[in-house]
MILUM-994340 format. One line per 4 residues: their letters; for each residue z, y, x of C-alpha. Coordinates in steps of 0.5 Angstrom, whole numbers, plus 500, padded with zeros to 3 digits. Layout:
BEGIN
A> Z/Y/X ~ ... .
END
This chain:
BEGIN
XXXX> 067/291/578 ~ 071/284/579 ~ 068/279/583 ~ 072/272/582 .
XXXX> 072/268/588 ~ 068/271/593 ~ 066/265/598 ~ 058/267/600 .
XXXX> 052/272/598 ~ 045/269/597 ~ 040/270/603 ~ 038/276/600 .
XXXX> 045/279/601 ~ 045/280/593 ~ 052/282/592 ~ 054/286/598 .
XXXX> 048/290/596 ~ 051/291/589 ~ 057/293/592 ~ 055/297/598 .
XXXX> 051/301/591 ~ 057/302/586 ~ 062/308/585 ~ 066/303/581 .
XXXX> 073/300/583 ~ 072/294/586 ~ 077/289/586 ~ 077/281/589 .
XXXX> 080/276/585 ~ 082/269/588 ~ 083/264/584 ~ 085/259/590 .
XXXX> 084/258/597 ~ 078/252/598 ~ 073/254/602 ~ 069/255/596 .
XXXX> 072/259/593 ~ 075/264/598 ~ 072/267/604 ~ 077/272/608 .
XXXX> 072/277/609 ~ 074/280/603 ~ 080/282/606 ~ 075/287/611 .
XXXX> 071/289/606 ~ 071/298/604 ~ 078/297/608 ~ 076/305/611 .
XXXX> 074/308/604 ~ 078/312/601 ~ 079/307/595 ~ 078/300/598 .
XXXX> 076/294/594 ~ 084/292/590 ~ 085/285/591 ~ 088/280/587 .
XXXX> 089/274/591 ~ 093/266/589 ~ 099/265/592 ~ 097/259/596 .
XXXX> 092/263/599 ~ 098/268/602 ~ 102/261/603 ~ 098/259/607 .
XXXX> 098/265/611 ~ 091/268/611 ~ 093/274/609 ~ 092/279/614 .
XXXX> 099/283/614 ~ 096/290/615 ~ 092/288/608 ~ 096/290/601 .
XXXX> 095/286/597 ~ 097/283/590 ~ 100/276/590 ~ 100/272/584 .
XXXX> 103/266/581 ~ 102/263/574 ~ 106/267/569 ~ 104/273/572 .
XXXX> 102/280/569 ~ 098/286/574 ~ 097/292/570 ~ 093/299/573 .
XXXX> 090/304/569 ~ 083/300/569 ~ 084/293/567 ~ 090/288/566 .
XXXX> 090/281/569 ~ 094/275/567 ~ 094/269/571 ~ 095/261/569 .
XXXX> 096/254/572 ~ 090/251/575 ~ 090/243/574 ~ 088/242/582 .
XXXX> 091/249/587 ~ 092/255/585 ~ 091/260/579 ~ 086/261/572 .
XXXX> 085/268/570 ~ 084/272/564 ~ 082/280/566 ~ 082/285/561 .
XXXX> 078/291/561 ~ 083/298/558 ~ 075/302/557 ~ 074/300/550 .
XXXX> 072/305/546 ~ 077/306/539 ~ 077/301/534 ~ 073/296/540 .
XXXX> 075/289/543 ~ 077/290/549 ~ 071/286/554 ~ 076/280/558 .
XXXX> 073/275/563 ~ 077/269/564 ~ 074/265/570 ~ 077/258/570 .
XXXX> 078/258/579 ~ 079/250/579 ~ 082/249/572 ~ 079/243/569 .
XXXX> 080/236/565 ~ 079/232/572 ~ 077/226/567 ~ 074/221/573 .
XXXX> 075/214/570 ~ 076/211/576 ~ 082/216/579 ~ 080/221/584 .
XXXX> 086/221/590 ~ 084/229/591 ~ 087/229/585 ~ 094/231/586 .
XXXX> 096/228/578 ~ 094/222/575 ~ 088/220/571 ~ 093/219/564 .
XXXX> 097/226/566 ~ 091/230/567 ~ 088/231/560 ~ 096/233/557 .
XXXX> 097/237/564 ~ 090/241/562 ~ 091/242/554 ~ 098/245/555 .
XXXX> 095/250/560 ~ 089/252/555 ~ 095/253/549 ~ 098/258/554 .
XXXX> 093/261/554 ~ 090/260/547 ~ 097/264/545 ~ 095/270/549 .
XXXX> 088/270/549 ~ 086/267/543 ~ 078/270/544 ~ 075/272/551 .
XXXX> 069/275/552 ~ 066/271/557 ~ 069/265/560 ~ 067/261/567 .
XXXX> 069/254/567 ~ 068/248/570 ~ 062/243/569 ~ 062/238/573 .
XXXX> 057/232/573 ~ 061/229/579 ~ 066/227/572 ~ 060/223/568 .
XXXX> 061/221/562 ~ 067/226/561 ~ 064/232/564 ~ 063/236/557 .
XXXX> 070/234/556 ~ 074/239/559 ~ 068/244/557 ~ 068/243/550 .
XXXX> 076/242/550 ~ 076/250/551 ~ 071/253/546 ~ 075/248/541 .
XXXX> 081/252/542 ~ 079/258/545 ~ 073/263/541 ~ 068/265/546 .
XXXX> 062/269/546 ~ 059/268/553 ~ 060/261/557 ~ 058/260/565 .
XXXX> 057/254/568 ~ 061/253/575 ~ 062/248/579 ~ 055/244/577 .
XXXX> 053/242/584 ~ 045/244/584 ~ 044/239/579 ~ 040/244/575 .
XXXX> 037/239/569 ~ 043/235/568 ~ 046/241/567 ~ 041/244/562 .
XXXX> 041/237/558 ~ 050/239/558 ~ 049/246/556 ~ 044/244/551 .
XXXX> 049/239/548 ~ 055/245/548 ~ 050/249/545 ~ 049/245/540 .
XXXX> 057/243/539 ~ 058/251/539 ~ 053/255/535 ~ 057/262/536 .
XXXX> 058/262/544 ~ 052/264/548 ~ 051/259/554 ~ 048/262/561 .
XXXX> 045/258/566 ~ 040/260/571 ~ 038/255/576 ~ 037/261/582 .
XXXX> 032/258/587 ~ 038/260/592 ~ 042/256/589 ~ 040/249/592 .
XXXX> 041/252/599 ~ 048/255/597 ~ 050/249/594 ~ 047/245/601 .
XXXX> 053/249/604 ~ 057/247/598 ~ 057/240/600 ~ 059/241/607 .
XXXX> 065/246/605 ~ 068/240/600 ~ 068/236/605 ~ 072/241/609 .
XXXX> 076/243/605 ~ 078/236/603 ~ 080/235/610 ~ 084/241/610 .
XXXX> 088/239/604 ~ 090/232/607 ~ 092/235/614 ~ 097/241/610 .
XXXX> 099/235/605 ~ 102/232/613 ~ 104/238/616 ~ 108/238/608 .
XXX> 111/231/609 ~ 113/232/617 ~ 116/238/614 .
END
């Protein structure tokens, strides 16, 4: 069982309850080291079981030193390759912090595909029109930063089972732009939206157009009843996790 950037369980505590139930590997994948994509609860999650949840954790996260030492872990960084006897991950840039990722599962029966998830982390076509200063590149160096990242990972994996990517409503006109760059490029059978922001029907009308676009990818999207309180906390998280940033890009600059 891989869980990509735990940050928050629902009310319910859904995924807690999933895990506390399985007799599967568990590994934590973390993509970056935003709030809301990271919670370092992870790191005392089955920490007393005999086989401990495996965790796969960006390099800016053990960078900024959130890792506790007592805690093993597998620190990634772009071009990397973790391998056991269950799954292999291969790890990509990110256009914002971080790492994208593609895990392939080894359980396929002979003469089968091997399933693959590929979880996008903050990787994206950051199109904003006007500039966006969160960005840490330009508007007119992002498109060409974000198709070379997506030909890496066209040459390993030309095909993936499923793919969470990124879509946006904040990039408006632009915001299928990124979306519709992966699946031109890359076969994908499953599709979910992330990052949508709660914004639950403008979100159907983007999957309805990709969709349209990409007759061979079934697109998923549930707008959970829970989600409006978890993006709620999303909001205050973003704007955090923005002051976090620009206090770390000081502390660099005094360094």
């Amino acid at each position: 069982m891989v869980v990509f950037d735990y940050w928050c369980d629902t009310e319910d505590r859904r995924l807690q309850r999933m895990l506390g139930a399985t007799q599967k590997q568990i590994y934590f994948v973390v993509s970056h080291s935003h709030q809301d994509h990271f919670n370092p609860v992870i790191f005392e999650w089955g920490r007393a079981t005999a086989d401990p949840p495996r965790l796969l954790i960006s390099h800016d996260v053990s960078k900024r030193r959130r890792v506790p030492k007592s805690v093993p872990v597998t620190v990634l960084r772009p071009g990397d390759h973790y391998e056991d006897r269950l799954l292999t991950l291969d790890a990509y840039r990110s256009t914002d912090v971080g790492i994208s990722s593609v895990v392939t599962l080894k359980d396929a029966a002979e003469g089968e595909t091997a399933d693959s998830a590929f979880h996008a982390g903050d990787l994206n076509n950051w199109y904003f029109p006007e500039g966006d200063e969160r960005l840490h590149v330009l508007v007119h160096e992002m498109e060409g930063l974000f198709l070379s990242t997506v030909r890496d990972i066209q040459l390993d994996h030309p095909h993936v089972t499923h793919a969470m990517f990124p879509l946006d409503p904040r990039l408006d006109k632009e915001w299928l732009r990124g979306p519709a760059q992966w699946l031109t490029r890359i076969e994908t059978d499953h599709f979910y939206p992330m990052h949508t922001w709660g914004y639950h029907d403008k979100v159907r009308q983007g999957v309805e157009e990709l969709a349209y676009l990409f007759p061979h990818t079934q697109f998923h999207y549930n707008a959970d009843p829970q989600a409006d309180k978890l993006y709620g906390t999303y909001r205050q998280i973003v704007d955090e996790t923005r002051q976090e940033d620009n206090e770390q890009l000081e502390e660099n600059d005094i360094s």
